[in-house]
C-alpha positions as CSV (number, residue, x, y, z in Angstrom):
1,X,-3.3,50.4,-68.5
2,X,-3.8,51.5,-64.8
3,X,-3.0,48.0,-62.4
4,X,-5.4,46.4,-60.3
5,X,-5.1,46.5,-56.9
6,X,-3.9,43.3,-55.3
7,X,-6.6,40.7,-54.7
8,X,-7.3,40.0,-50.6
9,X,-5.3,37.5,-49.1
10,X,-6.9,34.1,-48.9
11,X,-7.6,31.9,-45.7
12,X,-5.0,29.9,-47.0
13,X,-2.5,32.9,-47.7
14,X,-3.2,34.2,-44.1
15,X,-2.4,30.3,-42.7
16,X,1.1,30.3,-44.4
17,X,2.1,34.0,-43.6
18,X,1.2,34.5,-40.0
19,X,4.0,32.3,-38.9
20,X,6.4,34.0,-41.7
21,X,5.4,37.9,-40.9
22,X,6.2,37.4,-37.4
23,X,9.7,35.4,-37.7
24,X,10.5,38.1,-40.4
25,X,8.8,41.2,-37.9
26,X,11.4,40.3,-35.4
27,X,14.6,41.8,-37.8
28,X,13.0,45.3,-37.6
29,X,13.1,45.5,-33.8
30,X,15.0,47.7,-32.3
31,X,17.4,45.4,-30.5
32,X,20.0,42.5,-31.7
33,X,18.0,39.5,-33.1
34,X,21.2,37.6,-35.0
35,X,21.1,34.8,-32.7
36,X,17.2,34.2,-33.5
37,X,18.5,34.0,-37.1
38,X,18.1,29.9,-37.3
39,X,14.8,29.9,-35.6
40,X,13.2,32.6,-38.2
41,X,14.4,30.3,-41.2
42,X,13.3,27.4,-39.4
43,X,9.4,29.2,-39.4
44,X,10.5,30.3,-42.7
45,X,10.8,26.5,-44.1
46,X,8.0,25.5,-42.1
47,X,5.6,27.8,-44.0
48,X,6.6,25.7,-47.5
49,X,6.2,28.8,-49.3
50,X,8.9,29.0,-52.5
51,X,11.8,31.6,-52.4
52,X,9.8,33.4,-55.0
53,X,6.7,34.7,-52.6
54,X,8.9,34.7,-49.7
55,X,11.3,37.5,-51.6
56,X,7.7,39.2,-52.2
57,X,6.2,38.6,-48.7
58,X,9.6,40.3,-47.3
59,X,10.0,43.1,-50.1
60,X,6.0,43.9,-50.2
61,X,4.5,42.9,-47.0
62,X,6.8,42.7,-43.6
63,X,9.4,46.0,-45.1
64,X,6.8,48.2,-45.9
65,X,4.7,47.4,-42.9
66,X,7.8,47.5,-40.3
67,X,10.1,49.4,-42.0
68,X,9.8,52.8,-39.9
69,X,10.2,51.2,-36.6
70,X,14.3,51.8,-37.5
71,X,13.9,54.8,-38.1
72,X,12.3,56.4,-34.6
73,X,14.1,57.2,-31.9
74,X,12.7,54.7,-29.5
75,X,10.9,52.1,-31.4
76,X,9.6,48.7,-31.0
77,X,12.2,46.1,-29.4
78,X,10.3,43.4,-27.8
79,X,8.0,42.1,-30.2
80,X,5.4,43.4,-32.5
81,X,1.5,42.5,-31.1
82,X,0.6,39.9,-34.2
83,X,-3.1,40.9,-34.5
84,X,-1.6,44.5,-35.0
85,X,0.9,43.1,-37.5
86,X,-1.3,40.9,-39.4
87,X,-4.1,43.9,-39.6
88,X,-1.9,46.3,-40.6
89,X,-0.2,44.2,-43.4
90,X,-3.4,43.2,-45.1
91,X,-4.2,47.0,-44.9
92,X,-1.2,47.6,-47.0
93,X,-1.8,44.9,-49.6
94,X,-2.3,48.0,-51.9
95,X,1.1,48.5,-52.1
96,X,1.4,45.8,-54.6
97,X,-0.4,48.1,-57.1
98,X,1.1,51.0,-55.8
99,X,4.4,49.8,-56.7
100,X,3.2,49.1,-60.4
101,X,2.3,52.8,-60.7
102,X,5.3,54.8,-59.2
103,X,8.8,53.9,-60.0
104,X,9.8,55.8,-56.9
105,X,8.1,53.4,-54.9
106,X,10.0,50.8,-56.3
107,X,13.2,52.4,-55.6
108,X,11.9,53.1,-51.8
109,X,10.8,49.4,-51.3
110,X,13.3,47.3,-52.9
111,X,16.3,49.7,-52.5
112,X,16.3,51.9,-49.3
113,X,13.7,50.5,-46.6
114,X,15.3,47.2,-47.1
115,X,18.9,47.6,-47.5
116,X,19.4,47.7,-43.7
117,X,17.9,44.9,-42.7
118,X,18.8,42.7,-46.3
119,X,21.7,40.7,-45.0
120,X,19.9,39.5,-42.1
121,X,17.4,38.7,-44.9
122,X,19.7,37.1,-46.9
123,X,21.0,34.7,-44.0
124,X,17.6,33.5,-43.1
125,X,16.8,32.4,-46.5
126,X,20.5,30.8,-46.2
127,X,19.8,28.6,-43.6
128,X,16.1,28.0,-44.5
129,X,17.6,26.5,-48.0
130,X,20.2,24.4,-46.0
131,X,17.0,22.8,-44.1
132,X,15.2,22.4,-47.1
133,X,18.0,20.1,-47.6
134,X,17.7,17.4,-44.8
135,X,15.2,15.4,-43.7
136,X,12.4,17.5,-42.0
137,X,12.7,15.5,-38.6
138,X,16.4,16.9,-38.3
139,X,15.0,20.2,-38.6
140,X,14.6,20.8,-34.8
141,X,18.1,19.6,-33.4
142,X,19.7,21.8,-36.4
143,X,18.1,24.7,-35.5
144,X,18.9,24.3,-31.5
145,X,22.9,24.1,-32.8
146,X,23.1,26.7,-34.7
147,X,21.2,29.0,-32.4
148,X,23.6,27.9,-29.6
149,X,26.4,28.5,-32.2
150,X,25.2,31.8,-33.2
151,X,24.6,33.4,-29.6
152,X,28.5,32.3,-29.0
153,X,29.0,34.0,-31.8
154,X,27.8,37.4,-31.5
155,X,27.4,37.2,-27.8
156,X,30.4,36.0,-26.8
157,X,30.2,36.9,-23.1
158,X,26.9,35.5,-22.5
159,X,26.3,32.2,-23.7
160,X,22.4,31.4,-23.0
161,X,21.6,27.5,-22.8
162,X,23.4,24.6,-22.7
163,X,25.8,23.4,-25.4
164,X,23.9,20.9,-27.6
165,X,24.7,17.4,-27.6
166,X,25.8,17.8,-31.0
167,X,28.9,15.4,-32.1
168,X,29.5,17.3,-35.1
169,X,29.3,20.6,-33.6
170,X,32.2,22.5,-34.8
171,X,32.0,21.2,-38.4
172,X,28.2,23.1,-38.5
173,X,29.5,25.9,-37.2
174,X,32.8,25.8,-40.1
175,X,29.4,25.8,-42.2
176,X,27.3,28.5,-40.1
177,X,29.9,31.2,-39.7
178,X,30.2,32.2,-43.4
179,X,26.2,33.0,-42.9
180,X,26.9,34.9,-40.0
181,X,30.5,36.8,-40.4
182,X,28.6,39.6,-42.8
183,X,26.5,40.5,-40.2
184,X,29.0,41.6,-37.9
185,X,29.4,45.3,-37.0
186,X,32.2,47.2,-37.6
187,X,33.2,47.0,-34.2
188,X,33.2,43.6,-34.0
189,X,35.8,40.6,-34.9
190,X,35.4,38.0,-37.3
191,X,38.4,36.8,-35.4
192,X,37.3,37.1,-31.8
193,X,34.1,35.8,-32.8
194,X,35.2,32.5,-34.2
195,X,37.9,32.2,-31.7
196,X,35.2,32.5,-29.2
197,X,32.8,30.1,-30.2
198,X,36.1,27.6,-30.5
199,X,37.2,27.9,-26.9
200,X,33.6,26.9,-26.0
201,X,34.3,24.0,-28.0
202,X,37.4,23.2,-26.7
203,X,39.2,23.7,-29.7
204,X,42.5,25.8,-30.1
205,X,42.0,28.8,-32.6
């Protein structure tokens, strides 16, 4: 039996995803987005979509459409024009049924165009679950520490905004950093990093 192609998104699809397709754009730039992780599963959360469609809006909708910007030699790495975005992901919706007709599809989306970017991935959704968790009032002055806590820790050098008046700052980030220590590159130190983010917090290593 030869699939369908995938039905047009609805008004209501479109309302849910725009927010989600440009938090999730922002891991295929071409620059260092790990300290932006909180605020993409804070948009992520906010869209109230389950982990189900946002597994399929990442595999079948942002990857395929974004995918390639890696791969040049100069590509994107400010930010991806959402009109561009959203027009060329509905344009791709196909893929859905392409997918269902050639296993090497399969293999290209959900094994190699991902596999770069699927820690990152897997972080987001992380943090998006632990907000899921609290009361959605918290979810603003959560996301502001570990954003703080994330830029100490992979910018160590150049901390960007005030520490948040956060009494229970270093117990988040005892929380955070097991999110964030797979994302390090190999030149990096899960050492130096945490070490780093403790002397900002006054606390001896």
């Amino acid at each position: 039996m030869t699939a369908e192609p995938a039905a047009p998104f609805t008004l209501h699809q479109l309302g849910q995803r725009r927010s989600v397709w440009e938090a999730l754009s922002e891991l295929y730039l071409d620059t260092d987005t790990r300290p932006g992780l909180p605020r993409m599963a804070h948009a992520l959360a906010e869209s109230w979509l389950g982990e189900a469609e946002l597994e399929a809006v990442w595999l079948e909708e942002v990857t395929p459409a974004l995918a390639f910007n890696l791969s040049v030699v100069a590509g994107e790495w400010g930010y991806f024009d959402q009109d561009w975005l959203e027009e060329r992901i509905v344009r791709r919706r196909g893929y859905r049924h392409l997918i269902r007709r050639w296993p090497p599809l399969t293999w290209l989306m959900t094994r190699v165009w991902p596999n770069e970017m699927q820690p990152s991935f897997r972080a987001v959704m992380a943090l998006r679950g632990e907000l899921l968790a609290l009361p959605e009032a918290r979810w603003p002055d959560r996301v502001a520490a570990w954003t703080w806590l994330a830029h100490a820790y992979f910018w160590s050098d150049s901390p960007t905004r005030a520490m948040p008046n956060t009494p229970a700052l270093a117990a988040l980030f005892t929380a955070l950093e097991p999110h964030l220590r797979p994302l390090l590159t190999g030149k990096e130190s899960a050492e130096a990093s945490r070490t780093s983010v403790l002397r900002l917090l006054g606390i001896d290593a």
